[in-house]
N, C-alpha and C positions, 0 to 999 in steps of 0.2 A: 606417496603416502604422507610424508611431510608436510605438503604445500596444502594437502587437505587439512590435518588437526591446526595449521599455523591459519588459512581462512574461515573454520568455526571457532578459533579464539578472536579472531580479530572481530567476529559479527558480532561477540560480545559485549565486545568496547564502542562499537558503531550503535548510537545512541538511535539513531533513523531507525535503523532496523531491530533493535532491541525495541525501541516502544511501537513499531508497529505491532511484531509477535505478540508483546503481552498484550495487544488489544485482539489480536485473532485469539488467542488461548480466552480470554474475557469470551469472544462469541462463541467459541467451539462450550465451554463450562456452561455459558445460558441454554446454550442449543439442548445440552442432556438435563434442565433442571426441570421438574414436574411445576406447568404454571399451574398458582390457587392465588385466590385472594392474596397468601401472603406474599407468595414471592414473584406476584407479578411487580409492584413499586419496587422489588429490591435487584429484578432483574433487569428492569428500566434505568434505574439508576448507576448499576455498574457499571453497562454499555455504556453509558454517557460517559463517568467518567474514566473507566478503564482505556476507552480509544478516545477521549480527549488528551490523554496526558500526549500520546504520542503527535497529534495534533496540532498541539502545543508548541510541544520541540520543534514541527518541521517552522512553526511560525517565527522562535526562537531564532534558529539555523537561518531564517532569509531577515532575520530585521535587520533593520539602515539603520539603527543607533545604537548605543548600549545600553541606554537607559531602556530601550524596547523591549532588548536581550534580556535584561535582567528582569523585565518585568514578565515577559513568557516565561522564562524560566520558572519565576516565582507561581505562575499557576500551573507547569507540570509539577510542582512540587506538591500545590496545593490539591491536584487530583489525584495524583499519587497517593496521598495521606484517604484523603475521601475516599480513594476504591480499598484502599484496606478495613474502613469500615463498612463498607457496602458487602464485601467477601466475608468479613465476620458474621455481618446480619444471615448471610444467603447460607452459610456454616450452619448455622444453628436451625436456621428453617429446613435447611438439607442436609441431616445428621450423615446421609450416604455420601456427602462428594466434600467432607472435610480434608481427605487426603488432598483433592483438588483445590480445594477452597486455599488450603495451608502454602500451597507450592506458589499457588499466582499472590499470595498475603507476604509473602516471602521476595518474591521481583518486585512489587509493590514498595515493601519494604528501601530494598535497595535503588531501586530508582530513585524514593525519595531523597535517601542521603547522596545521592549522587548530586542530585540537583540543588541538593542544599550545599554540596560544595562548592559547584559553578557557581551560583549565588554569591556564597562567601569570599571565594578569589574572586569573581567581579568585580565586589564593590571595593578591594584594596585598591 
């Protein structure tokens, strides 16, 4: 029983697999949102960058420079911030799944600061 709660803390910290998840939770959330006019652009747009951020990383994780590194980094950071506004918009257009909207606003959230921290130690 140990060896289990010690490999879902560690999937935590395992950035691969953390920004894949918040990109499957990103499609599982569009999957249940009622498409209309409005929240078809906003459902287009989170997909994009919800499973871009993890995209990103795996680009990150394989570059041959640091300069490369830093500069992937700098765009999951930068989609990270954009899907917290994309899940705000889809919030408010989808009064019913704010509890959802809030939770993946919240990984969002922290992935950002995450990535602003590899950033920061980077460039020391």
């Amino acid at each position: 029983m140990p060896n289990q709660i010690q490999n879902q803390n560690d999937k935590k910290y395992d950035l691969i697999e953390r920004t894949a998840k918040f990109g499957e939770n990103i499609i599982d959330l569009t999957k249940c949102l009622l498409v209309d006019p409005i929240s078809r652009p906003l459902i287009s747009q989170v997909v994009r960058s919800g499973t871009s951020t993890g995209a990103n990383y795996m680009e990150a994780d394989a570059a041959d420079t640091k300069k490369d590194f830093r500069y992937k980094i700098g765009l999951c950071k930068k989609e990270s911030k954009e899907t917290m506004h994309w899940l705000r918009m889809i919030a408010r257009a989808n009064p019913g799944k704010t509890k959802e909207c809030r939770k993946l606003y919240q990984e969002a959230h922290e992935l950002c600061l995450i990535f602003s921290a590899i950033n920061r130690k980077e460039k020391k």
